[in-house]
Backbone as a ProteinNet text record, in pm:
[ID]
protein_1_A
[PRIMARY]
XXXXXXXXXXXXXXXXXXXXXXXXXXXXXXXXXXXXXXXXXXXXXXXXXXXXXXXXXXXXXXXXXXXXXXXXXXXXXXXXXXXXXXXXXXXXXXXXXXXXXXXXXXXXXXXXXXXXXXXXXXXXXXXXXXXXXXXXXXXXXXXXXXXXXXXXXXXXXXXXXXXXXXXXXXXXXXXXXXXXXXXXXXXXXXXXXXXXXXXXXXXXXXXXXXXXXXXXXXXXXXXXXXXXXXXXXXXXXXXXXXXXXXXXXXXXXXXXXXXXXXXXXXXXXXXXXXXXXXXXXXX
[TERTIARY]
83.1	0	87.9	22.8	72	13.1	99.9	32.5	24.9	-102.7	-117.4	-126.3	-57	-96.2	-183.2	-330.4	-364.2	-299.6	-252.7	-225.5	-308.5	-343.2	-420.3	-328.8	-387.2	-320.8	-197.2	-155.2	-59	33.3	15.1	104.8	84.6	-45.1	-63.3	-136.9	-129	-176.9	-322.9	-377.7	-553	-626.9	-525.1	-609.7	-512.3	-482.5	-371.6	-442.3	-417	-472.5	-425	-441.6	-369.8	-446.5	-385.2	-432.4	-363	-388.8	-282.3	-214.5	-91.4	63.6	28.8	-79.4	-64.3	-114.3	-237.2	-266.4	-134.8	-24.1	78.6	216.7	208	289.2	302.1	382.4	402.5	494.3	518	667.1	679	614.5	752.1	785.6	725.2	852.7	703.7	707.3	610.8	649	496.4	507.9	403.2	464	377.6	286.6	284.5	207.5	85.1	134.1	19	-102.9	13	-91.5	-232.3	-119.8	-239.3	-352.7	-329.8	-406.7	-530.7	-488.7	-625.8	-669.9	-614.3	-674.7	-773	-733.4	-824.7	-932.3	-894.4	-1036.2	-1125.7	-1027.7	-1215.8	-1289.5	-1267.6	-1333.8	-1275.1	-1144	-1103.7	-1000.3	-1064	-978.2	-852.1	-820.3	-675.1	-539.2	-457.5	-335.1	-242.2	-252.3	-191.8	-29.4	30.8	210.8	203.2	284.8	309	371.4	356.2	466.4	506.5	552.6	656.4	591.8	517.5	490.9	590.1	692.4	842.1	942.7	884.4	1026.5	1112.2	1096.6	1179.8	1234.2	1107.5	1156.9	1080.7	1084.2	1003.8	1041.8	1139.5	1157.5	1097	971.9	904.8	755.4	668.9	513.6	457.2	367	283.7	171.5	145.6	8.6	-78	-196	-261.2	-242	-194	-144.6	5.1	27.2	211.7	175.6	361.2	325.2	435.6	417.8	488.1	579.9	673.2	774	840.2	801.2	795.5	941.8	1032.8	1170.6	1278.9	1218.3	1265.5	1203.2	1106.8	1028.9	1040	998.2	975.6	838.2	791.1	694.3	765.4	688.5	784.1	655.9	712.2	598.2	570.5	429.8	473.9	350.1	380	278.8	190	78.1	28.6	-69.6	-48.3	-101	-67.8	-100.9	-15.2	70.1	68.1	161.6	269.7	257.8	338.4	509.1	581.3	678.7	623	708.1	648.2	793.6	759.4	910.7	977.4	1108.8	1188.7	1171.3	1129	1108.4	1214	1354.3	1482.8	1581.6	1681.4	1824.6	1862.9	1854.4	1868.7	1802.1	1763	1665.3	1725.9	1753.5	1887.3	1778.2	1860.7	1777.9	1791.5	1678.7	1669.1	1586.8	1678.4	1628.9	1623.2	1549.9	1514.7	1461.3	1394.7	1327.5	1417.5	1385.8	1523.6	1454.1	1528.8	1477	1546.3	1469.7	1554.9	1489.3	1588.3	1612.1	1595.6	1499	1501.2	1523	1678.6	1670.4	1716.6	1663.2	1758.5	1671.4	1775.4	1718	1585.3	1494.3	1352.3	1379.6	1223.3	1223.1	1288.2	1369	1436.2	1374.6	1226.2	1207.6	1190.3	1150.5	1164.8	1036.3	946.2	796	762.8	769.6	760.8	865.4	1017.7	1064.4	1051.4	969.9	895.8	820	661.6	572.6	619.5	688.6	733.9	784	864.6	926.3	837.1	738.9	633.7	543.7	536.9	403	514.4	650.3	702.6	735.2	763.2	783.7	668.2	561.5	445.6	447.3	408.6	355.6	535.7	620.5	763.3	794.2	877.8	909.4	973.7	958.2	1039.1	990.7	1051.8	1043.3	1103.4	1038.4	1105.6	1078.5	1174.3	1154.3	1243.1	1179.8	1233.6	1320.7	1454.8	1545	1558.3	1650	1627.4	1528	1496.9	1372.3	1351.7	1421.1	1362.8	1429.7	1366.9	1421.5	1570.3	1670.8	1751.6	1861.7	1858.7	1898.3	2086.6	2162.9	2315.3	2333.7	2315.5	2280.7	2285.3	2181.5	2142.5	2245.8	2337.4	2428.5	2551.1	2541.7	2689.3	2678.9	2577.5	2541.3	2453.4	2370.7	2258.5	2350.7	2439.2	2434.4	2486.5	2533	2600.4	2467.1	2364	2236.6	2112.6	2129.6	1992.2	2072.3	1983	1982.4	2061.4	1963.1	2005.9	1933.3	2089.7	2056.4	2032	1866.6	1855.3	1881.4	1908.1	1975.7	1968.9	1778.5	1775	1823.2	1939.2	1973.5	1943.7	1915.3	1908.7	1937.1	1984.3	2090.7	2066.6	2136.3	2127.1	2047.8	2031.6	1998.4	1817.1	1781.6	1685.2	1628	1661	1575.9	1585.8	1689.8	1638.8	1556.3	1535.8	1409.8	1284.8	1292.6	1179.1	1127.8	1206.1	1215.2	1131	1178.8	1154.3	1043.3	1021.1	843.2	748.3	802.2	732.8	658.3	744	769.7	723.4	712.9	695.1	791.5	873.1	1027.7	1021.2	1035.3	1069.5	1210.6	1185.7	1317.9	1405	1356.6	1481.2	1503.6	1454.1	1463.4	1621.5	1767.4	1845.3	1952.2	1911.9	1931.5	1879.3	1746.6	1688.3	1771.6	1756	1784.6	1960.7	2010.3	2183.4	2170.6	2095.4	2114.3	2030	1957.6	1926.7	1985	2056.1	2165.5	2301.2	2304.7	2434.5	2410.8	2283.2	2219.2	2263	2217.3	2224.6	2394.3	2452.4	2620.1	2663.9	2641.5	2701.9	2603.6	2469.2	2408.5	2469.5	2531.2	2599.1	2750.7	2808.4	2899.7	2959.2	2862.9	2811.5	2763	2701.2	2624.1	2789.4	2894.4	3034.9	3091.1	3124.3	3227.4	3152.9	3028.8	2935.8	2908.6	2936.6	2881.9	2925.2	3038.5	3071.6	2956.5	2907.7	2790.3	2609.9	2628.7	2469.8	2446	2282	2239.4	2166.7	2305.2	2245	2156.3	2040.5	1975.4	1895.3	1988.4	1926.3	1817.8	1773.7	1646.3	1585.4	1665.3	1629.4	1551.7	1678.8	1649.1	1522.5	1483.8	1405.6	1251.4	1242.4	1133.2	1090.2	1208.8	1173.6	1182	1247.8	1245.8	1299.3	1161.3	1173.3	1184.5	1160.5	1161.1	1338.9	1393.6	1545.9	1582.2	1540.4	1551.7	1538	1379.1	1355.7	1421.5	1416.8	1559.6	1694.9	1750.1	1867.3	1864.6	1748.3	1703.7	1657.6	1655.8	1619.1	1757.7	1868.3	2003.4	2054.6	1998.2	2045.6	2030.2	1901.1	1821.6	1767.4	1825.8	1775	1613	1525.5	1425.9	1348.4	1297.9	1182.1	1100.7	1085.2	982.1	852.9	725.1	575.6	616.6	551.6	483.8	354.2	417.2	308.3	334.2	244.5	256.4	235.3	366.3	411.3	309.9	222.9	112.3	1.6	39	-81.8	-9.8	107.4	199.7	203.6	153.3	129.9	25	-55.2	-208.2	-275.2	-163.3	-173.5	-167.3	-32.6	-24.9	-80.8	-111.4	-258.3	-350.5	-407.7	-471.1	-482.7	-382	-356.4	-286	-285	-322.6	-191.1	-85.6	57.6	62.6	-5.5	9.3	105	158.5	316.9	263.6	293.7	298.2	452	466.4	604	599.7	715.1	818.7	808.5	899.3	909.4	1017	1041.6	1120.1	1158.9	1283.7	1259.3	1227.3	1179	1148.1	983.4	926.5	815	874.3	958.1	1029.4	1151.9	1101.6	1205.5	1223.5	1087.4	1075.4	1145	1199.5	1269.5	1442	1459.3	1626	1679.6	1779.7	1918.7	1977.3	2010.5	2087	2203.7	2186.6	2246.3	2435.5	2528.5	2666.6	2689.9	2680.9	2756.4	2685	2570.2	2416.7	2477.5	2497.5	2526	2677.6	2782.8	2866.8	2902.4	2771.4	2802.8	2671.5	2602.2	2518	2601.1	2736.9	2838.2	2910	2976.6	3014.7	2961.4	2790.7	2686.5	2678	2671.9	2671.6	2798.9	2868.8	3054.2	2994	3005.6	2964	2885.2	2751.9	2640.2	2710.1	2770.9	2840	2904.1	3018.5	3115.4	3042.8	2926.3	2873.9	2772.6	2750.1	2663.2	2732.7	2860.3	2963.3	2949.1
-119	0	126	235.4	342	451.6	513.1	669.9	809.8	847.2	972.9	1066.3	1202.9	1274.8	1464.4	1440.7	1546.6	1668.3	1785.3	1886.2	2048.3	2077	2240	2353.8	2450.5	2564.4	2643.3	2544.2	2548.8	2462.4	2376.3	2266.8	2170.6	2105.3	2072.4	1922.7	1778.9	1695.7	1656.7	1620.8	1601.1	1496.1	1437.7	1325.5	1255	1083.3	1063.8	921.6	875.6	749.9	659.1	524.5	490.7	404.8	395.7	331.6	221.8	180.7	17.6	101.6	31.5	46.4	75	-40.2	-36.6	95.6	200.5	340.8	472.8	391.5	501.8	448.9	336.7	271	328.1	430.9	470.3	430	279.6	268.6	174.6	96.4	59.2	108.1	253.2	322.3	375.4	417.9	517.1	646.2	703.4	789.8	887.6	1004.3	1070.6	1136	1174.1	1258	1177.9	1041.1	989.1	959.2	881.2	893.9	1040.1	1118.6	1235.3	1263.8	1232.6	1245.9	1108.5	1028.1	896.8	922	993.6	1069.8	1176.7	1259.7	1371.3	1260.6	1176.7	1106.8	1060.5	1038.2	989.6	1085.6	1223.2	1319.4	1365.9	1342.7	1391.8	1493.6	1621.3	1762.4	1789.4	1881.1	1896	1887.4	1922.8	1886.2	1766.3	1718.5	1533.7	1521.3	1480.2	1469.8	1318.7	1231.3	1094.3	1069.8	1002.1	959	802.4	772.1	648.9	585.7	456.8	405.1	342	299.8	279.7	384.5	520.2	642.2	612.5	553.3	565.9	722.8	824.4	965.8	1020.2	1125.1	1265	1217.7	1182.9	1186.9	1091.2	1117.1	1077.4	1010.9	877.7	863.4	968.8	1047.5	1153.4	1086.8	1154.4	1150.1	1255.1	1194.7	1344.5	1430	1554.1	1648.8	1693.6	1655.7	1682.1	1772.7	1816.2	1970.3	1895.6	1946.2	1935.7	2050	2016.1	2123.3	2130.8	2234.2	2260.1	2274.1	2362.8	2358.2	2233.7	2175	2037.3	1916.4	1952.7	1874.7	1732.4	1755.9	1639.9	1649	1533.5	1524.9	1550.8	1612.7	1647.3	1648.2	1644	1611.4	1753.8	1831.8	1936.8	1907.4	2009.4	1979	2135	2125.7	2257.6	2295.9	2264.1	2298.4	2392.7	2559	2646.1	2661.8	2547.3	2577	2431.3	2354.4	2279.5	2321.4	2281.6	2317	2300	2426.5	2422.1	2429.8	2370.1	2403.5	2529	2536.3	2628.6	2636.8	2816.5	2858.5	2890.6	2927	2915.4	2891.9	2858.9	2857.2	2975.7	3098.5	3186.8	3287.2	3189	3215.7	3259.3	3371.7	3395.8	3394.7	3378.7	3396	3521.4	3592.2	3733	3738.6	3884.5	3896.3	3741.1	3755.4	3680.7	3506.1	3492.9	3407.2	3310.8	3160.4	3076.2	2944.7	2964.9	2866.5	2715	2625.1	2507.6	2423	2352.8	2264.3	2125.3	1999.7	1913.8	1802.5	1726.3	1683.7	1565	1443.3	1335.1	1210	1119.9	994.1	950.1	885.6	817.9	745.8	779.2	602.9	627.1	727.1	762.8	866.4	864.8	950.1	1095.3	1138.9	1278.4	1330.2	1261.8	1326.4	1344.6	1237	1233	1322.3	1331.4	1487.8	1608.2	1624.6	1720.2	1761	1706.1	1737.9	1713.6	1619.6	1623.6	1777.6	1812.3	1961.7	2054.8	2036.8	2159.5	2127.3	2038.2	2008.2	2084.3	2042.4	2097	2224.3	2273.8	2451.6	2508.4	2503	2519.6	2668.5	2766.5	2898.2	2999.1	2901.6	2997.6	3037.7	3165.6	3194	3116.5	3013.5	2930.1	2882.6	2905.9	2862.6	2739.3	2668.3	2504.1	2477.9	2425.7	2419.5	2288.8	2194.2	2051.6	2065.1	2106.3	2063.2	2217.6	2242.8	2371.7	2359.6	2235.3	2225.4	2063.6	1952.9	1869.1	1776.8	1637	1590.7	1521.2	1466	1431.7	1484.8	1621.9	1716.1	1778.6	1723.3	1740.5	1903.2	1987.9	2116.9	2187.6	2118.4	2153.5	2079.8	1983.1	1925.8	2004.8	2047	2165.1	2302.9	2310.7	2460.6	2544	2438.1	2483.5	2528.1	2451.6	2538.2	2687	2707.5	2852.3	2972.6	2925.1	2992.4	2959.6	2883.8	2825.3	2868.3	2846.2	2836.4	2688.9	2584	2459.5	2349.8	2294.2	2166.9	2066.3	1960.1	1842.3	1715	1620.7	1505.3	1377.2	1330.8	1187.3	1106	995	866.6	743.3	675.3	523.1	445.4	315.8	194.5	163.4	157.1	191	58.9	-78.6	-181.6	-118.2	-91.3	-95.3	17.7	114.2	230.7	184.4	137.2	83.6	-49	-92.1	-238.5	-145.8	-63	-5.1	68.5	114.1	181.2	110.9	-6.2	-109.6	-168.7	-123.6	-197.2	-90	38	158.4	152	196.7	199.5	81	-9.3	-126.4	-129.6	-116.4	-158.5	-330.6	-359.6	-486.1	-535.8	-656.8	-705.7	-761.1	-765.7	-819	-744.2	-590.1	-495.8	-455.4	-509.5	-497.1	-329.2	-290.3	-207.5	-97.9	-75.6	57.1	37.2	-70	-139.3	-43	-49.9	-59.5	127	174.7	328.5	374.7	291.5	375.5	329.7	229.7	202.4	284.8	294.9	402.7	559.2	617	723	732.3	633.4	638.1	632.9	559.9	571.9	748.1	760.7	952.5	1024.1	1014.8	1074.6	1093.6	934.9	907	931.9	981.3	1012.1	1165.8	1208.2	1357.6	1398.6	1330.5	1372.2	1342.4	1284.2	1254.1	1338.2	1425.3	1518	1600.1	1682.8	1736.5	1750.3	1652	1625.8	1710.6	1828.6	1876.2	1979.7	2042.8	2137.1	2084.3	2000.5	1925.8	1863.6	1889.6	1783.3	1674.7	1540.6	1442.3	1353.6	1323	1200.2	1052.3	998.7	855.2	779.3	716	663.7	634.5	542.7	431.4	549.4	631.2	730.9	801.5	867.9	921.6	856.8	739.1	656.3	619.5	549.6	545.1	633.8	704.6	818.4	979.7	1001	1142.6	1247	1247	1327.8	1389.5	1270.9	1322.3	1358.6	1372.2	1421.1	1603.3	1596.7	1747.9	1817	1759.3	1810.5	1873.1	1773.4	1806.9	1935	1918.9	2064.9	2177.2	2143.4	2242.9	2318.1	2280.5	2295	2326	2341.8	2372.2	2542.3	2543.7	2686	2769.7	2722.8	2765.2	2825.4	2754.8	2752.2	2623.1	2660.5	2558.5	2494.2	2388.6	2322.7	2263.3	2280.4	2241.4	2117.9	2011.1	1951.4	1879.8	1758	1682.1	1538.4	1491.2	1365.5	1295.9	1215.3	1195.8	1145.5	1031.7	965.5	1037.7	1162.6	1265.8	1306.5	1304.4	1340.7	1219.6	1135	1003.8	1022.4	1037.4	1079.6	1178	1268.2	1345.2	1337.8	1300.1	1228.2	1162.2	1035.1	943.2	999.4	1082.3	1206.7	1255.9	1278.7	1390.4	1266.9	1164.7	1065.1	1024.6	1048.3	1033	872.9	810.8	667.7	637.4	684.1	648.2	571.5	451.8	389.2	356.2	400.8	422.6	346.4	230.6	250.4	148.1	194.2	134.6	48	-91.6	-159.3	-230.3	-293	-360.6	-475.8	-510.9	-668.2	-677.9	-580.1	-535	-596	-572.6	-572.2	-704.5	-815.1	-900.1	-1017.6	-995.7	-1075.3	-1022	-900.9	-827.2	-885.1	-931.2	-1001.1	-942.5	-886.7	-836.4	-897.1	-960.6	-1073	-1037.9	-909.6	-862.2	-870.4	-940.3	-870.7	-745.7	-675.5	-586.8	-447.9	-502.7	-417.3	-422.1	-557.3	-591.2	-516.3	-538.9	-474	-287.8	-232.3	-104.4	-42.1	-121.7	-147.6	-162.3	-234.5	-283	-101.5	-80.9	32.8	141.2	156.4	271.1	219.2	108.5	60.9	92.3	30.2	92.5	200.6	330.5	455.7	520.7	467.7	473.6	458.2	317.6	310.2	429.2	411.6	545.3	694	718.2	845.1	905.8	724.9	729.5	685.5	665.1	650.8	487.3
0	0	0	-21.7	-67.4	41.4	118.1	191.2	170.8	149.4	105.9	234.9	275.7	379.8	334.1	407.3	344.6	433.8	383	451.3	467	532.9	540.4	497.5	528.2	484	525.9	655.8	800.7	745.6	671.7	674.7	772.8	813.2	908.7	866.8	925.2	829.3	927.3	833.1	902.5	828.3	739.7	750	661.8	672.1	588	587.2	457.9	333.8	287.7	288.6	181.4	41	-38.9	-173	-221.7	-336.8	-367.9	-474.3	-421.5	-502.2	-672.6	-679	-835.8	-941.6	-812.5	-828.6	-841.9	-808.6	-858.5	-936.6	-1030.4	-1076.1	-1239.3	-1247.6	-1390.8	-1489.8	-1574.5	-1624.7	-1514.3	-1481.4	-1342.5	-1224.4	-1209.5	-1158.5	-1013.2	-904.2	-831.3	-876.8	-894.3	-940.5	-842.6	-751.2	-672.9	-746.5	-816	-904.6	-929.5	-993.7	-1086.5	-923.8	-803.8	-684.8	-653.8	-661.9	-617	-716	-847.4	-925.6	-931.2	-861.9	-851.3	-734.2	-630.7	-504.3	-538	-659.6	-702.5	-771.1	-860.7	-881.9	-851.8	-697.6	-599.3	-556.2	-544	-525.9	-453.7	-371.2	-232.9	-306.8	-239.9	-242.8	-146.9	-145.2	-99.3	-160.4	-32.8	-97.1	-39.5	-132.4	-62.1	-94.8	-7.2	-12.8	9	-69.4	-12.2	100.5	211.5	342.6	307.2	384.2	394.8	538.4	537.7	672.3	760.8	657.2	713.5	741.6	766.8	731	639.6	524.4	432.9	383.1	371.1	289.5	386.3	369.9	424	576.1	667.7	769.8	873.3	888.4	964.4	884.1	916.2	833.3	933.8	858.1	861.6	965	1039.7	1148.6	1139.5	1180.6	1202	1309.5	1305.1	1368.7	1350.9	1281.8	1281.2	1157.2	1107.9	1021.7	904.1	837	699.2	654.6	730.4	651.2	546.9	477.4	293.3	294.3	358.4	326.8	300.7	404.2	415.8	383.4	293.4	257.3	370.9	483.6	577.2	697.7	750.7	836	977.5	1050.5	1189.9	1259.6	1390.6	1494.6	1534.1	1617.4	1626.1	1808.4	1887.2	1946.7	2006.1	1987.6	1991.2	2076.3	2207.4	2358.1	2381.8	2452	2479	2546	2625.6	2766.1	2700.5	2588.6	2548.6	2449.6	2407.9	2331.7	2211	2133.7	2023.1	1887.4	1813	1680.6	1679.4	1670	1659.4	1472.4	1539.4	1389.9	1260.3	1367.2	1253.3	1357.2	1344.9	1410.6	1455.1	1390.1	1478.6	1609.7	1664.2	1820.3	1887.6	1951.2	2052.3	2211.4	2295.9	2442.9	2519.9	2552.5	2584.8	2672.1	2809.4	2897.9	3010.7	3077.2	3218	3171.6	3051.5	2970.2	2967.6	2977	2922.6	2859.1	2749.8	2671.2	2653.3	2647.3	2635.5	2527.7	2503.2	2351.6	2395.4	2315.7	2372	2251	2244	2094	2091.6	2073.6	2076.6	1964.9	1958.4	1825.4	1853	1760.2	1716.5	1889.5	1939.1	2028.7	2189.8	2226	2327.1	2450.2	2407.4	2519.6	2489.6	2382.8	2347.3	2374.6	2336.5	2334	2491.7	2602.8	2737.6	2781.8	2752.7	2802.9	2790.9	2665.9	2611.3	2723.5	2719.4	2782.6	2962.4	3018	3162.7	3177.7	3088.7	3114.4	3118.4	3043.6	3012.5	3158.7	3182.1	3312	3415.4	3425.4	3558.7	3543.9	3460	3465.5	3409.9	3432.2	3378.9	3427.8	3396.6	3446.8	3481	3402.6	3420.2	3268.3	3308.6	3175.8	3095.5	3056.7	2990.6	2885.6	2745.9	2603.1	2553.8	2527.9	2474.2	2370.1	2293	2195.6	2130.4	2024.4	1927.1	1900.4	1887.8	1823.9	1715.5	1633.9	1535.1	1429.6	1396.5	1305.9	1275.1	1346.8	1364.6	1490.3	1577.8	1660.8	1585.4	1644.2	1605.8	1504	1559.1	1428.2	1479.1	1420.5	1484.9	1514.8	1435.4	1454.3	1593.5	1647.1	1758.1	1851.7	1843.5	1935	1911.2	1800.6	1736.1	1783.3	1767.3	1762.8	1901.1	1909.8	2019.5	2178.6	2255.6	2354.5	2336.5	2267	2218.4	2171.2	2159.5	2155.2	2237.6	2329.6	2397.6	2528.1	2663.2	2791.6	2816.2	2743.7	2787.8	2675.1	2643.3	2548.9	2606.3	2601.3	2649	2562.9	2575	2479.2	2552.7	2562.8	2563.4	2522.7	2555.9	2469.3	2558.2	2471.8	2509.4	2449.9	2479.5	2448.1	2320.6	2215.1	2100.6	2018.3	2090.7	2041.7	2084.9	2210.3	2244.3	2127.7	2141.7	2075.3	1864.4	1815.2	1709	1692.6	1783	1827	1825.4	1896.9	1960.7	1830.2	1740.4	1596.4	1525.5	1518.3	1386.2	1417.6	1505.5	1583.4	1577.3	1643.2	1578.6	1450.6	1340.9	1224.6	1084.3	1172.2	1113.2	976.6	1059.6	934.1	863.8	775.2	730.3	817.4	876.5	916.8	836	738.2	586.1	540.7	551.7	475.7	544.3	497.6	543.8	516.9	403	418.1	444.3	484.6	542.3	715.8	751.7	883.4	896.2	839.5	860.8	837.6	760.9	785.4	886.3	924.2	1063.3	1170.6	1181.9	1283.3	1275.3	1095.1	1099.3	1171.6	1109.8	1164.4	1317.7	1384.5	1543.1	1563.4	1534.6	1533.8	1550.1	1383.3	1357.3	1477.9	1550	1627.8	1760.2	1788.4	1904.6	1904.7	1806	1805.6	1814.1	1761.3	1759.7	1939.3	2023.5	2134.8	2211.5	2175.4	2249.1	2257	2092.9	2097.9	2181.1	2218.7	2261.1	2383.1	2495.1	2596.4	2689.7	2700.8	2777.9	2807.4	2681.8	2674.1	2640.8	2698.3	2703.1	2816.5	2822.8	2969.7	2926.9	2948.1	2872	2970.6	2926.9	2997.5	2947.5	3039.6	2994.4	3004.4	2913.4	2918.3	3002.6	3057.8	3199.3	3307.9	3290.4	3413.1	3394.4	3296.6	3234.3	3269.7	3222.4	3233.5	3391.2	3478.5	3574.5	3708.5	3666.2	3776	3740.9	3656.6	3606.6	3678.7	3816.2	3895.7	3899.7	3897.8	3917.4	3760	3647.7	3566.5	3574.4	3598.9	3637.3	3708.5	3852.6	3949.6	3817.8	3771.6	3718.2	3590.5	3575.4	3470.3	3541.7	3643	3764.3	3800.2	3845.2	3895.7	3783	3690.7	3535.6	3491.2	3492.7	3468.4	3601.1	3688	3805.2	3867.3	3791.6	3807.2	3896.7	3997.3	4076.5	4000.1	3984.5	3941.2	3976.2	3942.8	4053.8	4077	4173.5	4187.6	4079.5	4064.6	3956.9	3912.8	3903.3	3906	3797.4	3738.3	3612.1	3528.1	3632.7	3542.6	3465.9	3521.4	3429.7	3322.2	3350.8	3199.5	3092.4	3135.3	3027.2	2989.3	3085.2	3046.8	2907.6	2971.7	2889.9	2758.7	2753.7	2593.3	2526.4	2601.2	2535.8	2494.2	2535.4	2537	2390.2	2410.3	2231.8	2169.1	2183.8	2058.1	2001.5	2120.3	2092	2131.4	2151.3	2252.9	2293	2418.2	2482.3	2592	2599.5	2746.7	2784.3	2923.9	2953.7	3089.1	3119.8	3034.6	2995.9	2826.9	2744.5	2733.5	2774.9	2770.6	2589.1	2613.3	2521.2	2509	2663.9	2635.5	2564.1	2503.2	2454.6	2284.3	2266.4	2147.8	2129.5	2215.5	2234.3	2081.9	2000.1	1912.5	1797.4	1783.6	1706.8	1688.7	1590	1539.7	1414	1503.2	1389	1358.6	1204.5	1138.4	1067.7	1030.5	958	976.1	963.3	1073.5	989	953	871	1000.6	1013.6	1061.4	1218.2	1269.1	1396.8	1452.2	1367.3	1396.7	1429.8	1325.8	1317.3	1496.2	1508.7	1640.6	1753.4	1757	1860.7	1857.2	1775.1	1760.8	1841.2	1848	1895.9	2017.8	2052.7	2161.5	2286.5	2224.3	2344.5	2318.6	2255.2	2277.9	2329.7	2325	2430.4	2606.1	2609.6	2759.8	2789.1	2674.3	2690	2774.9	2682.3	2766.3	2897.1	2903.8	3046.2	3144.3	3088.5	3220.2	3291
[MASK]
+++++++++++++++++++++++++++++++++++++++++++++++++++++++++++++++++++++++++++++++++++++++++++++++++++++++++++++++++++++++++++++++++++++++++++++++++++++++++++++++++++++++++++++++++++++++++++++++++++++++++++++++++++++++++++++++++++++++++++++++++++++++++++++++++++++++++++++++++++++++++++

């Protein structure tokens, strides 16, 4: 099957489709075009972008509610509560006055969406601006660049086997599909290698920690920005999310994901690699 994502006038997706393969097969070849045009034939208006249910292209498969960014022609998550974080509108954000803004950016699967919103529930009613990454999660940019313009860079990681398990189950990756498999293990490598040279100027946190005892997370973003944090109780921050249709049940182990097998050695080895490095930075 084939996914169509409709988008509004925001760039915003609201309703996303799919059709059979053989509706966009031109030559052999997929052809987006010929898709949107058998989408216009059923009567359905709009403007339709193809996604990938595997993240193959456009970044991320399109949901309803996420935004479509035209520059980057990619799907990004966005979240639009007022008191929630919201996308950094360009890289050049500088932090001004009393206000402090923090950055929250780390790989697929690690905890980003729940540090997201945990941060927003505990500094709720402070001046504080948060914001994804410079324009998407997992974006090196922001590990290069961001503490030198933010208050404070955050950088969930987790054990590099677990969070590409947790990926490929997400995502519903093909497990033979050996090479989509090996670039997103490479991906996580250059990510994790990148969060190393980095670590002197980031507040990195680990999954484990994250999931089971967020409280000492907040604390440590607390001693960070020197801001107090309320009182609140995490299970409403899950709640929450379920809520808005993110379905996170936490925590997310990988023994959830135990039926998941990497065969690959080429795949396995460059995983061993992300792995010592992962140790390397959680000490």
């Amino acid at each position: 099957m084939a996914s169509f994502a409709r988008i509004d006038d925001n760039n915003v997706v609201v309703e996303v489709i799919a059709i059979d393969n053989s509706d966009i097969i031109v030559d052999g070849i997929e052809s987006e075009q010929k898709g949107k045009d058998f989408i216009a034939s059923l009567g359905l208006e709009g403007n339709w972008i193809q996604t990938s249910y595997n993240a193959n292209f456009r970044f991320k498969f399109a949901g309803i509610g996420m935004f479509y960014d035209a520059e980057h022609d990619e799907f990004v998550e966005i979240l639009d509560n007022s008191f929630l974080p919201k996308p950094l509108a360009n890289g050049n954000e500088i932090r001004t006055g009393d206000r402090k803004t923090l950055v929250i950016d780390g790989f697929p699967r690690s905890g980003n969406v729940y540090l997201s919103y945990l941060t927003a529930f505990a500094f709720e009613g402070n001046d504080i601006d948060q914001k994804l990454g410079f324009k998407q999660l997992h974006n090196l940019k922001t590990l290069t660049e961001g503490p030198s313009k933010f208050d404070l860079v955050i950088v969930p990681i987790r054990n590099p086997i677990d969070s590409i398990k947790s990926t490929i189950k997400m995502f519903e990756y093909d497990p033979n599909d050996f090479d989509s498999i090996f670039k997103l293990v490479s991906e996580n490598l250059v990510w994790l290698q990148t969060v190393r040279e980095n670590k002197d100027n980031l507040l990195i946190i680990d999954f484990n920690t994250l999931t089971q005892n967020p409280e000492i997370v907040i604390n440590k973003i607390s001693e960070h920005i020197n801001v107090i944090p309320k009182i609140f109780d995490p299970q409403d921050v899950i709640d929450r999310i379920n809520s808005d249709n993110l379905n996170i049940h936490l925590p997310n182990n990988v023994t959830s994901n135990a039926s998941i097998e990497i065969t690959d050695e080429e795949t396995l080895s460059v995983l061993k690699q992300a792995t010592d490095i992962y140790n390397e930075i959680i000490g």
